[in-house]
N, C-alpha and C positions, 0 to 999 in steps of 0.2 A: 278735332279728331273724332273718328264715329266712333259709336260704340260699340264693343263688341260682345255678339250671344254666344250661343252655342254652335251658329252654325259652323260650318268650315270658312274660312276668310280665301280669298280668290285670288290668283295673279301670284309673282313671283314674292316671295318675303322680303321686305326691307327691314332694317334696322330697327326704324320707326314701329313696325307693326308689332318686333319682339317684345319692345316696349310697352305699347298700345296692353299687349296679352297679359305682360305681368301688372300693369296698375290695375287693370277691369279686372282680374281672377285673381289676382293674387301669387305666390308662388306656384312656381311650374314647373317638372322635370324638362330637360331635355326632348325628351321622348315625347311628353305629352302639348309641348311647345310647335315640334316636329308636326304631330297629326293636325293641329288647326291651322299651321299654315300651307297645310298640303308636301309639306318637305318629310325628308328623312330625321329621324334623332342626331345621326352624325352630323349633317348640315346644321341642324339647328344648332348642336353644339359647338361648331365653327364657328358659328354667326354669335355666341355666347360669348365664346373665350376672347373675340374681338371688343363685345361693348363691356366686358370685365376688363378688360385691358386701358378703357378709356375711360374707366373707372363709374361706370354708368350702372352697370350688375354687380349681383354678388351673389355664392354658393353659401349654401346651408346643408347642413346634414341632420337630416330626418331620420330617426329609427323605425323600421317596420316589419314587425316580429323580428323572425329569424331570419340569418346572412345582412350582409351587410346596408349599413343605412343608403338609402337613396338620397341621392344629389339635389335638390331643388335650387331654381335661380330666384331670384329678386331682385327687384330695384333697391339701389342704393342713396342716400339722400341727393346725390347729385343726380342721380338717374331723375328723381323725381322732379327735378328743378324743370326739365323738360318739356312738363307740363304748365301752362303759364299760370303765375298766382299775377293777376293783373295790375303792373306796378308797386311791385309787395313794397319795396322801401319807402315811395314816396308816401303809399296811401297809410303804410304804419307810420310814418314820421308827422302827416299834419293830424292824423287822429290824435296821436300823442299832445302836438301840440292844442290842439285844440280845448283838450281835458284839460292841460298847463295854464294855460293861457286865460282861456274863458270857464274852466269848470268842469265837473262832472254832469252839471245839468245840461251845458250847451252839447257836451255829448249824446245825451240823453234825447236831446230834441233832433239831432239828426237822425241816430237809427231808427226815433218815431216818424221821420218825415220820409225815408227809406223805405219803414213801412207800410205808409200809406199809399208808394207809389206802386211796391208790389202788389199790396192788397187789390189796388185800382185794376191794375195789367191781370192778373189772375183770376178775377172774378170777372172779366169781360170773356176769358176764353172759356172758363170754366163754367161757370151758370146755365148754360145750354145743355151742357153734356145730364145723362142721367146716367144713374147706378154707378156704385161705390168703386168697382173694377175698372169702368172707363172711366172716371174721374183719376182714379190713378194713375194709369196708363198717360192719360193726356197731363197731369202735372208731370210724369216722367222727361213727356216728350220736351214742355217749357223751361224745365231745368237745365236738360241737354241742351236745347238750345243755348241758353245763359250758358252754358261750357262747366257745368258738374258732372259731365258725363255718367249721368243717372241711368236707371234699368230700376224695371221692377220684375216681381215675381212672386208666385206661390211659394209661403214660408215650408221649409222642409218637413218640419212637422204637420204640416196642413192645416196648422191655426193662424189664417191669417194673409196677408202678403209681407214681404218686403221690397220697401221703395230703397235702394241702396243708391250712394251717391259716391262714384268714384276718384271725385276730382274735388277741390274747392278753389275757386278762382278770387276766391277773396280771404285766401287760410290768414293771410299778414294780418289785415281789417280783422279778420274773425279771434285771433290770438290777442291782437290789441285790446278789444272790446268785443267781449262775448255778448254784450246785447244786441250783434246780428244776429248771430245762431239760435236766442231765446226770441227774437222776431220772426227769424223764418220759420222757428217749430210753431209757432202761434196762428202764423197763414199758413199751415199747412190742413193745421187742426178746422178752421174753420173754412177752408176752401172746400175740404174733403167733407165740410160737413155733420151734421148731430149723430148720421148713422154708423161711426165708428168712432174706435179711441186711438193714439196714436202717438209711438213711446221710441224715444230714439235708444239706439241698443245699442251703437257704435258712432263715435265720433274724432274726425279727424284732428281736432285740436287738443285732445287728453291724449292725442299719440296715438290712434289706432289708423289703419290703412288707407282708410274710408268710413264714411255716415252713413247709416244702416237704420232703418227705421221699422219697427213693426206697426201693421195694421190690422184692426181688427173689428171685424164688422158687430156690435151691438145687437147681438139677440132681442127680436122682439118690433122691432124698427124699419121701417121701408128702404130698399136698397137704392129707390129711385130719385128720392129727396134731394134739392137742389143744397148747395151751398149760399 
């Protein structure tokens, strides 16, 4: 599924793309559901009360000052299944067994052999590129690819960016054995480089929506420095 920005999304709405909006942004009224798909608030809330019905959404109620709270939608854990975790059972069942079986070390030596193959695929695309911006931009695009329907952006504060990652296609693998999650923040850190630091601020497997990452460029240091 692509990802989605800010622009307006094109073509009539499907279902799918209702979806698409609340895993990339998070909750979303109606109304503002409505504007990026180019449809009405009503529509949109037809097309709501349908995937609520199939148990895919679900309303929250927001307080915002005064009069009554607004409605926001969400995905529901079953909404989210939608999104594929790549063979979640089988690949949590032989990690498990593998720990059982063989050890904590033989686990240990696959997420390092994982990491070597990323590390290999990453620094072939990446080593070219220069400056710290498009180095992130281009790990954005290679994660999407892999299906974490990633985006980056200028942090709202203006210290920094954020690399956010809206999807995890290996959350089963990643809940099993958190030494993926502690590998791929490690090739992130040095894919991207000595000329910043780089601290994960949300993560999908302690329960938050999405992995969310700040970056932040190293006063003092060349922004054009390879990886």
């Amino acid at each position: 599924m692509s990802i989605i920005g800010s622009e307006r999304l094109q073509g009539r709405p499907s279902p799918d793309r209702f979806l698409v909006l609340l895993k990339t942004r998070g909750p979303l009224t109606a109304a503002e559901l409505g504007r990026a798909l180019g449809t009405t608030g009503e529509n949109a809330r037809q097309q709501l009360s349908k995937l609520a019905a199939d148990g895919l959404v679900e309303t929250e109620a927001v307080a915002r000052g005064v009069g009554r709270p607004a409605q926001y939608w969400r995905l529901t854990a079953f909404g989210n299944t939608r999104f594929p975790d790549a063979h979640a059972e089988l690949t949590a069942g032989l990690l498990r067994n593998i720990r059982d079986l063989l050890g904590a070390d033989a686990l240990e030596r696959l997420v390092s052999a994982r990491e070597e193959e990323m590390r290999a695929a990453y620094r072939a695309e990446l080593r070219p590129i220069k400056g710290l911006e498009a180095r992130i931009a281009a790990l954005a695009a290679i994660r999407t690819r892999e299906g974490y329907m990633a985006e980056y952006r200028k942090a709202d504060d203006g210290d920094g960016w954020l690399l956010i990652e809206n999807h995890c296609p290996i959350c089963a693998a990643a809940s099993t054995c958190q030494g993926f999650c502690r590998a791929e923040l490690a090739i992130f850190r040095e894919m991207l480089g000595p000329d910043c630091s780089i601290e994960r601020m949300e993560h999908i497997v302690l329960g938050a929506r999405r992995c969310a990452y700040r970056i932040r460029a190293d006063a003092g240091r060349a922004m054009g420095r390879e990886p």
